[in-house]
VEXVO-268915 format. One record per atom (N, C-alpha, C): residue in three letters; x, y, z. Coordinates in Angstrom, 3 decimals. Example, Ala and Ser with C-alpha at 12.3 -4.5 7.8 and 13.67 -1.06 7.14 Angstrom:
% VEXVO-268915
REC   r        X        Y        Z
REC ALA   13.190   -5.690    7.800
REC ALA   12.300   -4.500    7.800
REC ALA   13.200   -3.300    7.800
REC SER   12.850   -2.250    7.080
REC SER   13.670   -1.060    7.140
REC SER   12.900    0.030    7.870
END
This chain:
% VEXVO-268915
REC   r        X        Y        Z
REC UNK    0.841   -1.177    0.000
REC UNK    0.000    0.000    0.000
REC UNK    0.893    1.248    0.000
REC UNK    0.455    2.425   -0.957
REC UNK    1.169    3.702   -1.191
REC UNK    0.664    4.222   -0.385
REC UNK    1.496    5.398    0.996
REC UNK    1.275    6.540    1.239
REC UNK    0.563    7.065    0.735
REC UNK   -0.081    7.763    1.030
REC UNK    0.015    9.668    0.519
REC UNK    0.670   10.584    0.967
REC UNK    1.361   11.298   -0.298
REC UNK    2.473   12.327   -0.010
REC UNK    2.822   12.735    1.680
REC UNK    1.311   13.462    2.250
REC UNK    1.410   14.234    3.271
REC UNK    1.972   12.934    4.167
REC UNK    1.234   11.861    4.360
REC UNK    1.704   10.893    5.282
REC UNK    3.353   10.322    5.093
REC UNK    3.986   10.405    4.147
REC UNK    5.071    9.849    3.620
REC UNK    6.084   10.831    4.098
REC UNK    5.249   12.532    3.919
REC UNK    6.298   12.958    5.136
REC UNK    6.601   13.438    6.196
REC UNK    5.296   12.512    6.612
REC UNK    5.254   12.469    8.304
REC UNK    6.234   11.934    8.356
REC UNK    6.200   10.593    8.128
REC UNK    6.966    9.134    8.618
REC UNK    8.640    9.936    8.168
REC UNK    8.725   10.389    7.085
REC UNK   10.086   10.811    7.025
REC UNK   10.689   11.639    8.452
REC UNK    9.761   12.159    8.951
REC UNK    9.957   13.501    9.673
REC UNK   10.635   12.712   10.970
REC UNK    9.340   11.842   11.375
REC UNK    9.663   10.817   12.627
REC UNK   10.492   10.628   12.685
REC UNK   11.170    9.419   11.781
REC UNK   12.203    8.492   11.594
REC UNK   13.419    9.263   11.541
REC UNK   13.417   10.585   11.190
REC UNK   14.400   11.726   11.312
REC UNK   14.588   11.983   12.498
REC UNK   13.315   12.321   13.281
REC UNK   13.586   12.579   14.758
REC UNK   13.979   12.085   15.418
REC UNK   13.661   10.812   15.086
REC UNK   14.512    9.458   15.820
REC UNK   16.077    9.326   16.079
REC UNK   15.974    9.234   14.959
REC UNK   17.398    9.048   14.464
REC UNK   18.437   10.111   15.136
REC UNK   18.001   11.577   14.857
REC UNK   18.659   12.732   15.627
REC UNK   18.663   12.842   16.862
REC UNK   17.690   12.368   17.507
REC UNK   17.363   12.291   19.037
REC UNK   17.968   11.666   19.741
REC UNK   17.954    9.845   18.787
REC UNK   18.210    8.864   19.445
REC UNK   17.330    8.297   20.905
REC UNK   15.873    8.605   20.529
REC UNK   14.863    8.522   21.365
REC UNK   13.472    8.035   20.700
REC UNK   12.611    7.771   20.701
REC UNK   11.261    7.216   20.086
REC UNK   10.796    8.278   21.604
REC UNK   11.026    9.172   22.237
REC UNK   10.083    9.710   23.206
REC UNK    9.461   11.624   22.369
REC UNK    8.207   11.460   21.830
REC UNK    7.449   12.784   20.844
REC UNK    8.287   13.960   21.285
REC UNK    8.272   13.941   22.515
REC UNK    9.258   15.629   22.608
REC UNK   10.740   15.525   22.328
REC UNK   11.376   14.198   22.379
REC UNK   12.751   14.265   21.909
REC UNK   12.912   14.931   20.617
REC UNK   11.762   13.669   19.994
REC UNK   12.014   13.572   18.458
REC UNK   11.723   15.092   17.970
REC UNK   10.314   16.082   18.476
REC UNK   10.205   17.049   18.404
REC UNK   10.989   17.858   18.124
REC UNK   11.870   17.948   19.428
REC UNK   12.959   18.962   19.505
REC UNK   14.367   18.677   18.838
REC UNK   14.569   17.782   18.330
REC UNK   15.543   17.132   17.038
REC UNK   15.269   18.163   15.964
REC UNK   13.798   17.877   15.664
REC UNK   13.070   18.445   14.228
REC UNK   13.668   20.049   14.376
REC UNK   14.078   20.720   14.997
REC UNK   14.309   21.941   15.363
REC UNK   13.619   23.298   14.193
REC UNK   11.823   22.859   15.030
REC UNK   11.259   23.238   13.918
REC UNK   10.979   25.062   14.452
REC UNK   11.094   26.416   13.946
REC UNK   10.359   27.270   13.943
REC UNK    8.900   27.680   14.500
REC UNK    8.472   26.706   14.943
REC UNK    7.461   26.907   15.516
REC UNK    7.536   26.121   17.662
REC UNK    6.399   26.342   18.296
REC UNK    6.739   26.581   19.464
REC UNK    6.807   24.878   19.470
REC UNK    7.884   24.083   20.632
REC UNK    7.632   22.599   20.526
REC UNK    6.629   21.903   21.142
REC UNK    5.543   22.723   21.340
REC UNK    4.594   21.663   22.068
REC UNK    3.590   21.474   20.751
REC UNK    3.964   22.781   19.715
REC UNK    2.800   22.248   18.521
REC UNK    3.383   21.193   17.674
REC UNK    4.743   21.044   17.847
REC UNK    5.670   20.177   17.196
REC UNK    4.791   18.951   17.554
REC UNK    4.951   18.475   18.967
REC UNK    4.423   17.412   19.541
REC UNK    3.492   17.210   19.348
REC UNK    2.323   18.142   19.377
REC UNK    1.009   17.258   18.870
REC UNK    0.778   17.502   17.318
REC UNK    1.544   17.602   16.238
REC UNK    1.470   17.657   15.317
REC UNK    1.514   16.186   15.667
REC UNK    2.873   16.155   15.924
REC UNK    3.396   14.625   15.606
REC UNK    2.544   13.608   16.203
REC UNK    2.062   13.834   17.601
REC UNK    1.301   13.054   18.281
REC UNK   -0.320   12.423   17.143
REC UNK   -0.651   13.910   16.726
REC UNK   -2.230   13.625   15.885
REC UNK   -1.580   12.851   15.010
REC UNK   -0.768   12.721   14.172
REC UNK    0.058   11.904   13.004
REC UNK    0.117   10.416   12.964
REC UNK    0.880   10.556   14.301
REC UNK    0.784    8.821   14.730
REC UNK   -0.355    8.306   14.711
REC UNK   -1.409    8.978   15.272
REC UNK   -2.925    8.119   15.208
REC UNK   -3.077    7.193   14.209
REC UNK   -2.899    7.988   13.211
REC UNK   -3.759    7.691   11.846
REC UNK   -2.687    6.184   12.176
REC UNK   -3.581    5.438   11.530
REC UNK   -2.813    3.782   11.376
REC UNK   -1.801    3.220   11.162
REC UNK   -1.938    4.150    9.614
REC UNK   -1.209    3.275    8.001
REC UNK    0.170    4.408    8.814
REC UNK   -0.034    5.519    9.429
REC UNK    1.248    6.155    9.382
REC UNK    2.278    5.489   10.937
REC UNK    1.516    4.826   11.639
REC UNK    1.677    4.566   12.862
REC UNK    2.378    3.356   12.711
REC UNK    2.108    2.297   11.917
REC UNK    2.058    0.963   11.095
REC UNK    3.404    0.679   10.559
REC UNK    3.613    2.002    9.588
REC UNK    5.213    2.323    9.294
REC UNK    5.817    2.883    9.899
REC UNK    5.713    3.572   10.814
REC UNK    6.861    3.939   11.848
REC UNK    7.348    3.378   12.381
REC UNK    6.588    2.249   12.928
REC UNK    6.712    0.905   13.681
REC UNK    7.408   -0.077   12.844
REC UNK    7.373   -0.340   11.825
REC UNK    8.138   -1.080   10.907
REC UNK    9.582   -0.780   10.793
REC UNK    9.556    0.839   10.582
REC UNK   10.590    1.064   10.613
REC UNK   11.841    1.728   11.535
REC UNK   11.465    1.371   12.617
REC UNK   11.808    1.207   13.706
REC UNK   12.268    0.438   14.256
REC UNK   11.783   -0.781   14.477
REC UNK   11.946   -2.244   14.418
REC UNK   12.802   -2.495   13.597
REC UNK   13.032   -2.001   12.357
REC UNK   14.263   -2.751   11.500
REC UNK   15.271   -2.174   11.659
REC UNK   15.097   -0.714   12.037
REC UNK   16.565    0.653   12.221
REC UNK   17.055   -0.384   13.481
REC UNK   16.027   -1.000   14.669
REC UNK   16.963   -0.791   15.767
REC UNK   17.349   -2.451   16.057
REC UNK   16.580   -3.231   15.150
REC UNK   17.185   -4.952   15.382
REC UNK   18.558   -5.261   15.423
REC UNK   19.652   -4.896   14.181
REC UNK   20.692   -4.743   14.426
REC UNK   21.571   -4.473   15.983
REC UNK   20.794   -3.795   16.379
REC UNK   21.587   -2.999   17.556
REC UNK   21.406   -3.848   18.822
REC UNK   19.990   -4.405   18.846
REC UNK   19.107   -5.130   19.484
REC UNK   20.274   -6.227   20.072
REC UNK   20.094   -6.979   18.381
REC UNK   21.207   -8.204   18.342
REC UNK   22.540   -8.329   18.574
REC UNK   22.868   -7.023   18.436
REC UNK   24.545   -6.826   19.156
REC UNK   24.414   -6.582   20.509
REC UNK   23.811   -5.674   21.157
REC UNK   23.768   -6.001   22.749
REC UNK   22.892   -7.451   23.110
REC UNK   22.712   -8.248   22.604
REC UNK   22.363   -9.431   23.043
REC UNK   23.928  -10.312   22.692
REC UNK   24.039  -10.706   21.553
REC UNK   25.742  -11.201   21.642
REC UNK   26.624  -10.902   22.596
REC UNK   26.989   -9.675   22.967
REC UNK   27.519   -8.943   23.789
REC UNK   27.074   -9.477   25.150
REC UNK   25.669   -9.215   25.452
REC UNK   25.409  -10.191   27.107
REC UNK   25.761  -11.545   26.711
REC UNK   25.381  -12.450   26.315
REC UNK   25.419  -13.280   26.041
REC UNK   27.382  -14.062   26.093
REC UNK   27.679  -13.133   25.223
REC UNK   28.979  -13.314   25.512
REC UNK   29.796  -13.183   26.973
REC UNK   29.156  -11.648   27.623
REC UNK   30.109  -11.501   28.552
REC UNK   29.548  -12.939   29.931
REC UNK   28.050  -13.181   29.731
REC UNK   27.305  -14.209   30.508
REC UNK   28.708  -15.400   30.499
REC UNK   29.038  -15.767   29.235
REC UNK   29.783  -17.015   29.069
REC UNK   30.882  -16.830   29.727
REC UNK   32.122  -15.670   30.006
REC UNK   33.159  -15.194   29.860
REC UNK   32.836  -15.316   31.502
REC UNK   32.247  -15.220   32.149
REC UNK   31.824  -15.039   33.811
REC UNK   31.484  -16.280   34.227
REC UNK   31.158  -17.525   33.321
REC UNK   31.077  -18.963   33.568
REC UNK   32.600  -19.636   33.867
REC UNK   33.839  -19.240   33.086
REC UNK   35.136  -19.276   33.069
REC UNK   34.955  -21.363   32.570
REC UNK   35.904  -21.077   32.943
REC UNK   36.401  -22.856   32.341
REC UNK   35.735  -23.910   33.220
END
């Protein structure tokens, strides 16, 4: 299923905020966006945005795939140091 424009750059916007923030928390990502306007309208821009489904749906998708990688290396990492603390 295609976006529509406006929704396509919501999700861009998010996933930006994210990324700059290094937070999934609306006022991080907000204040990343370092938008011209005051940040609480930032936030419920973004907040009303997420509602909608299809835009909520892909954020979540892509989220989940930005952060699995990372996921799976601090799990190796416990996992490893778990073994390394078992000793011989």
């Amino acid at each position: 299923m295609r976006l529509p424009r406006t929704a396509q750059r919501i999700v861009v916007e998010i996933l930006s905020g994210i990324q700059a923030s290094g937070s999934v928390l609306l006022t991080e990502v907000a204040r990343a966006l370092q938008e011209s306007i005051a940040l609480r309208k930032t936030h419920m821009r973004l907040s009303r945005n997420l509602q909608r489904p299809e835009v909520e749906g892909v954020v979540q998708d892509n989220v989940l795939r930005l952060a699995a990688p990372q996921v799976l290396e601090r799990r190796r990492a416990g996992m490893h140091a778990r073994v390394e603390s078992r000793g011989p």
